[in-house]
C-alpha positions as CSV (number, residue, x, y, z in Angstrom):
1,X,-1.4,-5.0,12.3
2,X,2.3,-5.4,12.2
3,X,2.0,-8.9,11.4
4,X,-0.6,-8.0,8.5
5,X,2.1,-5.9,6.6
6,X,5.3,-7.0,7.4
7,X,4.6,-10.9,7.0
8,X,3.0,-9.6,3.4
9,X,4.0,-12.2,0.4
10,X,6.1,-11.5,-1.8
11,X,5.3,-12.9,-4.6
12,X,1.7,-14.6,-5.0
13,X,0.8,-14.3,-8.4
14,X,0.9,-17.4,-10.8
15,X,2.1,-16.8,-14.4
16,X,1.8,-18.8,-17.5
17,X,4.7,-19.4,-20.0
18,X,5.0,-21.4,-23.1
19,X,6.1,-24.8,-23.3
20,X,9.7,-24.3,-23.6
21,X,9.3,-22.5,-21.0
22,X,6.5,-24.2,-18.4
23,X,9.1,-25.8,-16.0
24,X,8.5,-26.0,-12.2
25,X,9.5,-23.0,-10.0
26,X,13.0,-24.4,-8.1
27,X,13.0,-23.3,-4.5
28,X,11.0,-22.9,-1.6
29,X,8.0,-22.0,-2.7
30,X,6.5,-23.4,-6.2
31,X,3.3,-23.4,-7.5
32,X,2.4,-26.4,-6.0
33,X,3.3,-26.1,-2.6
34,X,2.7,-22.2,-2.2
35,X,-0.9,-23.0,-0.8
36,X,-0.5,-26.0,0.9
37,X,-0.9,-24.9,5.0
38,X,-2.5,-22.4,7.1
39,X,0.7,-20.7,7.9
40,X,1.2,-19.7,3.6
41,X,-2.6,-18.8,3.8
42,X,-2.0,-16.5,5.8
43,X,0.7,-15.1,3.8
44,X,-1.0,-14.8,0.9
45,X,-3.8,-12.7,2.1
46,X,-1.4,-10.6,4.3
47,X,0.4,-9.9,0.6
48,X,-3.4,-8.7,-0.6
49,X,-3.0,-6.7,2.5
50,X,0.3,-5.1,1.3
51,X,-0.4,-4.5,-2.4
52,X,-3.4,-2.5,-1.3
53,X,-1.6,0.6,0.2
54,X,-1.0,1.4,-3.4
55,X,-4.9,3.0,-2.6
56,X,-3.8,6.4,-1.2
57,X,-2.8,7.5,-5.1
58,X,-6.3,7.8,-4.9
59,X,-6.1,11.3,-4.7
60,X,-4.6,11.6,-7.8
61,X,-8.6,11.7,-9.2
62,X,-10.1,12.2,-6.6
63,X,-8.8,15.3,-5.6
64,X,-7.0,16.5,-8.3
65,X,-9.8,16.0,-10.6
66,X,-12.2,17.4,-8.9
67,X,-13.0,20.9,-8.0
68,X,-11.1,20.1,-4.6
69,X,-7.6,20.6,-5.8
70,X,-5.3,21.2,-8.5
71,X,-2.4,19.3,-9.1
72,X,0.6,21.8,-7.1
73,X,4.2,21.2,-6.9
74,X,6.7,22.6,-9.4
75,X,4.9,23.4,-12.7
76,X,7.0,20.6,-14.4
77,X,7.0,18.0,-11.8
78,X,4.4,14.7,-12.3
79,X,3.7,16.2,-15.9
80,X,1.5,13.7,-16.4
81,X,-0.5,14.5,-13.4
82,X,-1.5,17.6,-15.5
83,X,-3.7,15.5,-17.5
84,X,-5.3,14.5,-14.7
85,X,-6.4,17.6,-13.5
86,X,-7.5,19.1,-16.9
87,X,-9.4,15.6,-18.5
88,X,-6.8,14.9,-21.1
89,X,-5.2,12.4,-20.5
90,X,-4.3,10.0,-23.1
91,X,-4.0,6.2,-23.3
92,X,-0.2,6.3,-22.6
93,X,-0.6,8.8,-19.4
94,X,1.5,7.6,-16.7
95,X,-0.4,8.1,-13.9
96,X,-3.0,6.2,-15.5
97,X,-1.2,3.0,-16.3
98,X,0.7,2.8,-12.5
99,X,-3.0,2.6,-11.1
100,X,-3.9,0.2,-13.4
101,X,-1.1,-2.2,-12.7
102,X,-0.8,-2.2,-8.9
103,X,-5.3,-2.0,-9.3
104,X,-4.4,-5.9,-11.1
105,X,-1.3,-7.2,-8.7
106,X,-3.9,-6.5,-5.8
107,X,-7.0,-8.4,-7.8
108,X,-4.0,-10.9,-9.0
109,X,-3.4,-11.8,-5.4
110,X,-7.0,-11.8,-4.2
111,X,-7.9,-14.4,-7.1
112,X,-5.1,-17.1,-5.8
113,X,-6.3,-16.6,-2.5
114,X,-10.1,-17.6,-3.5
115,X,-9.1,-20.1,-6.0
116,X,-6.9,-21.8,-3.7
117,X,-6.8,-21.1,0.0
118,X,-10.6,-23.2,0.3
119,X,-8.1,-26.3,-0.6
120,X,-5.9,-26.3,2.1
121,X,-6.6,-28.4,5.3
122,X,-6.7,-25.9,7.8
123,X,-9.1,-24.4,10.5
124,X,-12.4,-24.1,8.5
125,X,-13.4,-20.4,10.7
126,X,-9.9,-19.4,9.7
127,X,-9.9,-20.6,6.2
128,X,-13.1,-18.5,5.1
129,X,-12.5,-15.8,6.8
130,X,-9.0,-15.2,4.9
131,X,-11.2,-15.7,1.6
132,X,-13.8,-13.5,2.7
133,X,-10.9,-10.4,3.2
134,X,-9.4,-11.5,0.0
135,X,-12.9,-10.9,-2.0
136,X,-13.6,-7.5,0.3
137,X,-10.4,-6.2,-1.7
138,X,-10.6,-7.7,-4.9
139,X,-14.3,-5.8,-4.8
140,X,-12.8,-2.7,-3.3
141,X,-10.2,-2.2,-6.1
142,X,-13.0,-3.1,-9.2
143,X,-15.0,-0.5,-7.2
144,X,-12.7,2.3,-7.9
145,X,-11.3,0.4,-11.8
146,X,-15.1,0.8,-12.8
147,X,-15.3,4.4,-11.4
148,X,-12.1,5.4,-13.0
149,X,-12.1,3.4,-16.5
150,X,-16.0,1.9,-17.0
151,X,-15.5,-1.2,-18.7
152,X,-12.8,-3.1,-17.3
153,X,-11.1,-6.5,-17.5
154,X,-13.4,-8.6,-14.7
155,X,-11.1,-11.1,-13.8
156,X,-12.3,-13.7,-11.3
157,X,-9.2,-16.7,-11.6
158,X,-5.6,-16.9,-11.4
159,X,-4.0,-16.0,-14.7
160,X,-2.5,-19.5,-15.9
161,X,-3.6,-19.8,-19.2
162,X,-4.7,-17.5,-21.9
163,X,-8.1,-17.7,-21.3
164,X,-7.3,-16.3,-17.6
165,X,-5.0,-13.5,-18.8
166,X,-6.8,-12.3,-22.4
167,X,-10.2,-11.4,-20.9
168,X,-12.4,-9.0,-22.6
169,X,-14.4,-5.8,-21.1
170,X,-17.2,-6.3,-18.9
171,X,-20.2,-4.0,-18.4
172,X,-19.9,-1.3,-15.7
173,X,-23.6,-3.3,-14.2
174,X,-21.8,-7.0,-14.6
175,X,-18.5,-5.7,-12.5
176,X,-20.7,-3.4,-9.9
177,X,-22.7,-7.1,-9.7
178,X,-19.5,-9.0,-8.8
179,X,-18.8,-5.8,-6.4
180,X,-22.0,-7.0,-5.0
181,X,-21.8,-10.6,-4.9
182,X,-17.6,-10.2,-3.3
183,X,-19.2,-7.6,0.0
184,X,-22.2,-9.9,0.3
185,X,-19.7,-13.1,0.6
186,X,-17.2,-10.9,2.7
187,X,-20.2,-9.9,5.3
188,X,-19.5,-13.5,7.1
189,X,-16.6,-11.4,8.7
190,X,-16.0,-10.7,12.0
191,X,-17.1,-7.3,13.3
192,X,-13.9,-7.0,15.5
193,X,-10.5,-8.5,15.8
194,X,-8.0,-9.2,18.9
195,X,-5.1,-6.5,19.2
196,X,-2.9,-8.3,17.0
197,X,-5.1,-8.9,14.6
198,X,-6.0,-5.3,14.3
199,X,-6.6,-3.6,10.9
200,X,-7.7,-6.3,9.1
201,X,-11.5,-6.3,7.0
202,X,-14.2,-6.1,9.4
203,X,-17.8,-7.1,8.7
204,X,-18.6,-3.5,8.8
205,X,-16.3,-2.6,6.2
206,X,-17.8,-5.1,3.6
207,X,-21.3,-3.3,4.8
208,X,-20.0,0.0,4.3
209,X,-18.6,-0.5,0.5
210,X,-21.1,-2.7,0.1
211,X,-23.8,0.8,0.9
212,X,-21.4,2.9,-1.2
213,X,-21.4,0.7,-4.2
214,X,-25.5,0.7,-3.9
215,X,-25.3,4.5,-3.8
216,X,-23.3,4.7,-6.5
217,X,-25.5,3.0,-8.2
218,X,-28.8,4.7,-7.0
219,X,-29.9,1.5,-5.5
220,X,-31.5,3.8,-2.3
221,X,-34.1,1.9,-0.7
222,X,-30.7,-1.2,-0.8
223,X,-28.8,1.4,0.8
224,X,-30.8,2.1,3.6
225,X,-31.0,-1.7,3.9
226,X,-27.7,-2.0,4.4
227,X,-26.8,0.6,6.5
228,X,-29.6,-1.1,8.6
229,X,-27.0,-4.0,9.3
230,X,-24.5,-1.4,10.0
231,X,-26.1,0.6,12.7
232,X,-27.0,-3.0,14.0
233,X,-24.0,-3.8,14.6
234,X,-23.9,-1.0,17.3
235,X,-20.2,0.1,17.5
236,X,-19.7,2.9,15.3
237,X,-20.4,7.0,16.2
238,X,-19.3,9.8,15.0
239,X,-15.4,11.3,16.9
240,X,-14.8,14.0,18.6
241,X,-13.0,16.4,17.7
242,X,-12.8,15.6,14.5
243,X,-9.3,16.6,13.7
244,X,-8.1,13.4,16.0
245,X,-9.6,10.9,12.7
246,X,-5.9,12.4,11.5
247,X,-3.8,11.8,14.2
248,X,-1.7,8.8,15.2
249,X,-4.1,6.1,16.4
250,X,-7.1,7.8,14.5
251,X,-7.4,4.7,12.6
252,X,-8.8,2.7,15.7
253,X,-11.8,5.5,16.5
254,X,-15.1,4.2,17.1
255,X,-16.1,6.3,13.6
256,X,-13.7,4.1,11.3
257,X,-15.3,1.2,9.5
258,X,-12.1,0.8,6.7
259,X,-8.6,2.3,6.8
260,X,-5.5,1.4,5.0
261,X,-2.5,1.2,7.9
262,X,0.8,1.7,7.4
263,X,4.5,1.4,10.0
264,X,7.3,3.8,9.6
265,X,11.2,3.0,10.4
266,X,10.4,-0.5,8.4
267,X,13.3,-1.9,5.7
268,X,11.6,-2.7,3.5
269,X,9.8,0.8,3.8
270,X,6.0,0.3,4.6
271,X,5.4,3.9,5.6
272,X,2.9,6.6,3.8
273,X,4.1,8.3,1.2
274,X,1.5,11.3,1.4
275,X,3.5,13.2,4.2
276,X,5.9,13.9,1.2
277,X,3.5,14.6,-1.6
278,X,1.5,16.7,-0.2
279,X,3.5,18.3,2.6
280,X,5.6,22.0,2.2
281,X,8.5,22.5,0.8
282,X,10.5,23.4,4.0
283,X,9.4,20.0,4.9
284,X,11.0,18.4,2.6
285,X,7.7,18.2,0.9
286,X,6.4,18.1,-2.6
287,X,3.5,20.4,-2.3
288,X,1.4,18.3,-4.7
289,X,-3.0,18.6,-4.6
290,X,-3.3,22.2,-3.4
291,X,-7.1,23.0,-2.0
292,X,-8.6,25.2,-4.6
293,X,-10.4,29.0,-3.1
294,X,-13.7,26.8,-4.1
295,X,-13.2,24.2,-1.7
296,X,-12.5,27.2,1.4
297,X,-15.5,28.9,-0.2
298,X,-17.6,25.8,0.9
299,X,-17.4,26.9,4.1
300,X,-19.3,29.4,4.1
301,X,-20.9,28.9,7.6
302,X,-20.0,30.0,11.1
303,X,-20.1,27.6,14.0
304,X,-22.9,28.6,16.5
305,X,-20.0,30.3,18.8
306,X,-19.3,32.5,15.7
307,X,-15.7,30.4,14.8
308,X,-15.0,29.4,11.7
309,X,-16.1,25.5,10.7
310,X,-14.0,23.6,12.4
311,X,-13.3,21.0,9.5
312,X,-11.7,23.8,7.3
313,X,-8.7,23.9,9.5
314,X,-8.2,20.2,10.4
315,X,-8.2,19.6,7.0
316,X,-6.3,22.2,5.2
317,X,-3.3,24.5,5.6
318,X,-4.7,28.6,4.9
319,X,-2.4,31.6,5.7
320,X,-2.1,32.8,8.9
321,X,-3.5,29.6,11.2
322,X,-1.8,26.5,13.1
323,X,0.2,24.1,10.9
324,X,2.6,21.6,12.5
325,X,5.8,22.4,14.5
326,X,4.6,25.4,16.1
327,X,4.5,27.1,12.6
328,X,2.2,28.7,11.5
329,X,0.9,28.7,7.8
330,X,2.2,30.9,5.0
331,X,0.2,30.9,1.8
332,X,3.8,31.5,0.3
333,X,4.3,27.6,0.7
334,X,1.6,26.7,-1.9
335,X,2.4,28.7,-5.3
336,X,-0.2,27.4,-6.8
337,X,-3.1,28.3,-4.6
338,X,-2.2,29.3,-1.4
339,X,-3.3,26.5,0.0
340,X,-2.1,22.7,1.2
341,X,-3.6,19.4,2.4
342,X,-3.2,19.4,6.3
343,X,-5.2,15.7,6.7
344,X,-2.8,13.6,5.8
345,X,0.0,15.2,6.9
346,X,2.5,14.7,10.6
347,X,4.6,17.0,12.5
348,X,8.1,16.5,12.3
349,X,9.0,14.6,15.4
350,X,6.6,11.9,14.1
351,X,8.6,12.2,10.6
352,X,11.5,14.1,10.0
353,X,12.8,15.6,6.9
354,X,14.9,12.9,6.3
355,X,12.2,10.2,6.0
356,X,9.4,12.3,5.3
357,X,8.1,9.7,2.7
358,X,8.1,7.2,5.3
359,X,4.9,7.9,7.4
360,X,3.0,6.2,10.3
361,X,-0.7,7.8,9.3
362,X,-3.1,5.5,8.1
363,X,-5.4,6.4,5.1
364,X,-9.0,6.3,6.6
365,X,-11.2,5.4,3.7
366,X,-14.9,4.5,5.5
367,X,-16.2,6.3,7.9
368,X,-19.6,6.6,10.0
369,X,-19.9,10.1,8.9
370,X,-19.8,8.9,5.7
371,X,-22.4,5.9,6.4
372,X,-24.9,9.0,7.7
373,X,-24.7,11.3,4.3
374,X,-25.1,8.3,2.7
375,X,-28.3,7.4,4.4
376,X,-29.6,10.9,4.4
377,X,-28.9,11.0,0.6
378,X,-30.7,7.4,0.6
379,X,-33.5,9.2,2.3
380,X,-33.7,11.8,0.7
381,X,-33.8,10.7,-2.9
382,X,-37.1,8.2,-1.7
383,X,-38.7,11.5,-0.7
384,X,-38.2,11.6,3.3
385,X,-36.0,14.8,3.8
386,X,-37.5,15.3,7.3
387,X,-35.6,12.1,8.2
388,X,-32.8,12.8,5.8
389,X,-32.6,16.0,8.2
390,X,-31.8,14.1,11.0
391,X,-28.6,12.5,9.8
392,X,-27.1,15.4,8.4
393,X,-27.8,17.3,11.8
394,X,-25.4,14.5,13.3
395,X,-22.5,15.5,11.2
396,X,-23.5,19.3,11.4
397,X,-23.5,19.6,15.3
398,X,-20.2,17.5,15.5
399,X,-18.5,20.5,12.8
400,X,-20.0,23.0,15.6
401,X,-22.8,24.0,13.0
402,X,-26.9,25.0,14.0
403,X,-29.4,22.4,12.2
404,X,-30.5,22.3,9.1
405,X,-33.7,24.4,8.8
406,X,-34.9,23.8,5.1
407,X,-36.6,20.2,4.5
408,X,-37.6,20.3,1.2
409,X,-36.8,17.4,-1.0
410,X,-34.2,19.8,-3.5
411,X,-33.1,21.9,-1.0
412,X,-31.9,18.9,0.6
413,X,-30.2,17.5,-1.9
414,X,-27.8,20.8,-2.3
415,X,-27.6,20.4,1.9
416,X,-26.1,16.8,1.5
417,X,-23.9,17.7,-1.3
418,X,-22.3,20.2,0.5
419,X,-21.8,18.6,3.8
420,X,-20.5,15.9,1.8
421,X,-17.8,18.0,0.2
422,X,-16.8,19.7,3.7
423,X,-16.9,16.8,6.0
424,X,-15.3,14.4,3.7
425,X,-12.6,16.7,1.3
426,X,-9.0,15.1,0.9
427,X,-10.0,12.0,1.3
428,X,-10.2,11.3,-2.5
429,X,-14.2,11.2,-2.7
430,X,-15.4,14.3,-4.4
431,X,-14.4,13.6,-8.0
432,X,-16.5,10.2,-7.7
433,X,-19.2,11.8,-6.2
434,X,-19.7,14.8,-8.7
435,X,-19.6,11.8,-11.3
436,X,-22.5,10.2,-9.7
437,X,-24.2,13.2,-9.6
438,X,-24.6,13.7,-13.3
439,X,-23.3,15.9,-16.1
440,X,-25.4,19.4,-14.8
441,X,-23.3,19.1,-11.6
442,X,-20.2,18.1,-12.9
443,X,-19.8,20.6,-15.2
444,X,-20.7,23.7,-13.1
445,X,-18.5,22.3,-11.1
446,X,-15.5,21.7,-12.9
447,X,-15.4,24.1,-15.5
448,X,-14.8,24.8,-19.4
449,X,-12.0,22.1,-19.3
450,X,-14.4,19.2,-18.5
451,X,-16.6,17.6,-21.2
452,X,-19.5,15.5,-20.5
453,X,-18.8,12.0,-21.9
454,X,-22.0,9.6,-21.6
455,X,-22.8,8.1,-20.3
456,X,-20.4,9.7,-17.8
457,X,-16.8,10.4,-18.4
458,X,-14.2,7.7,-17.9
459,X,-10.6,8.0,-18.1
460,X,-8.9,6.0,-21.1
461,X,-7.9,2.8,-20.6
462,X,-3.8,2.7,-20.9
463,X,-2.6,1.8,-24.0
464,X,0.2,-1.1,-22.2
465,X,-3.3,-3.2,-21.5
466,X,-4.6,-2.8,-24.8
467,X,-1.2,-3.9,-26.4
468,X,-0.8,-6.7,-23.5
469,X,-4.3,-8.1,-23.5
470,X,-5.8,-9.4,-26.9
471,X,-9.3,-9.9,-24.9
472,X,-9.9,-6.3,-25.3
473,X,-10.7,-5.7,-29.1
């Protein structure tokens, strides 16, 4: 993987100027030699590679605007982060435009590497393989744009003219289409890689997203297709324990279909920057997207041996049990709720204070857990909960829990929710999901500060892209 993200391109974006203006780029690289071997192929799509970590502000709606999390740290730090958590955001919200620009340099760089990459003379296997990753991302990122914003910008080219820079909205079913048509085109990838090749877009990823994006869309008897050709593929299963996903190495388990990777002690930096947000203040932390008491109250079941659910602790900090360091947790070091993200967190001889911003932990994104409450859900909602039963049982007995006993169709439903929320919190899901779900579930859910917006709510688009693009009227 170090090769993915240190070797990432710098600059891969093409821009259009005026006449006075359109001269050729002096130096090493211009735009017409930028794509012109396999060696600057590879570049480019390791640079799709690196503008992609932008991914783990994820939690900034995921978690924070959801019923997962508030927004923590100091009252007046990441103001605009506020907004977030309480659904008012405006059009010139901070937080909102930073996603949508480094959403666009990632989609920017996928677009050069489709449009142009096919051209060069190089090993054909190669050559389509680095397209295929290139459209896995530029479907992952309109994947999250649509389920942030709705309507969105679908841009498909390299922006050289004004036709390629000015485009209008599209329909949240025309972008979840091309979402469609990018995973079905990236499923010609291979299902592992060599050591050093490690990291990079499997065919099971594009399957995965692929299943999610089906889901999303309520598509179930497609998702159970889908997840078909995952479980054909017969290298996934579910971890054990389930705290080492978010370790060190967790990123190469058997369970992980996707993950965004990251290497500390880099200069440039190409560490994780979640150690610091979300990590204590005697860590050098920032204490940001504190659990809320509703998330603990999730688990409200005992193991079989009487313990507590083992996913509580693996994924969060509570008073009174294991943290990092030999210490052990104080509810002192969350003001907000008591409460702190454990998951993506590292002890201190991994990271020290000193370069606490500077992780080694990848962001797991897909997993096969995941892939089975998505198939029971897809069961479930074409009215076969016995079998939906089965799948969830997976996921329950590896979190130490008995078996479902209900099997009713509703009852279900609530089941699957639930293990949802416990086996995947902090990792930036539940906020989507209780979209999804519909306004009745959203709204119990989030409370008197959220408002139902059909036909879902959608976070404004920022105002710099309404200025910057005349395509959007």
């Amino acid at each position: 993987m170090k090769n993915i993200i240190i070797a990432a391109l710098a600059v891969c974006t093409l821009s259009a100027c005026d006449d006075f203006l359109d001269e050729k780029l002096k130096g090493d690289f211009n735009s017409d030699n930028i794509f012109s071997n396999a060696t600057q192929a590879e570049l480019a799509v390791n640079g799709v590679y690196n503008a992609a970590t932008y991914c783990i502000d994820l939690w900034k709606f995921g978690d924070v605007a959801s019923d997962d999390a508030v927004k923590g740290g100091s009252d007046g730090d990441q103001a605009d982060l506020s907004y977030i958590d309480d659904f008012s955001a405006n059009a010139d919200n901070g937080v909102l435009s930073e996603f949508w620009q480094s959403s666009y340099e990632v989609i920017s760089r996928a677009n050069n590497v489709i449009a142009y990459v096919p051209n060069i003379d190089m090993d054909a296997t190669l050559r389509d393989r680095y397209v295929a990753e290139a459209k896995f991302f530029r479907a992952f990122v309109y994947f999250h744009l649509v389920n942030i914003y709705g309507e969105v910008p679908l841009k498909l080219l390299p922006q050289i003219d004004d036709a390629s820079i000015h485009v209008g909205l599209s329909s949240v079913s025309a972008i979840y289409s091309q979402i469609e048509k990018d995973l079905r085109d990236a499923s010609i990838l291979p299902v592992s890689y060599s050591t050093s090749d490690a990291g990079r877009v499997t065919r099971g990823a594009a399957y995965g997203l692929l299943a999610k994006a089906q889901l999303y869309q309520q598509k179930y008897s497609d998702v159970l297709t889908t997840i078909q050709l995952i479980e054909n593929l017969d290298i996934y299963d579910l971890e054990r324990p389930y705290s080492n996903l978010f370790k060190l190495g967790g990123e190469d388990s058997k369970e992980v279909l996707f993950a965004i990777r990251f290497l500390s002690g880099q200069n440039p930096g190409l560490g994780n920057s979640l150690n610091q947000w979300l990590a204590p203040q005697n860590e050098s932390g920032y204490y940001f997207d504190a659990p809320t008491q509703s998330y603990v109250d999730a688990f409200d079941e005992k193991q079989v041996n009487g313990e507590d659910d083992l996913r509580l602790d693996a994924s969060i900090g509570r008073d009174g049990k294991d943290w990092f360091n030999g210490d052990v947790f104080s509810s002192s070091w969350s003001p907000a709720t008591g409460y702190l993200v454990k998951k993506h967190n590292q002890p201190l001889d991994e990271v020290g204070k000193g370069t606490k911003g500077d992780g080694g932990l990848s962001y797991i994104y897909l997993r096969y857990a995941d892939i089975l409450l998505m198939k029971a859900e897809a069961l479930n909602e074409t009215h076969h909960p016995d079998l939906a039963k089965i799948e969830v049982d997976k996921v329950r007995d590896r979190a130490g829990l008995a078996g479902v006993s209900t099997v009713t169709e509703s009852a279900m439903r609530e089941v699957i929710r639930k293990e949802r929320r416990k086996e995947l919190g902090f990792e930036f899901h539940r906020f989507f999901d209780l979209m999804r779900w519909g306004k009745d579930v959203a709204e119990a859910a989030l409370g008197s500060s959220f408002k139902w917006q059909e036909p879902r709510f959608y976070f404004p688009i920022p105002q710099s892209e309404k200025d910057a693009n005349f395509g959007i009227k």
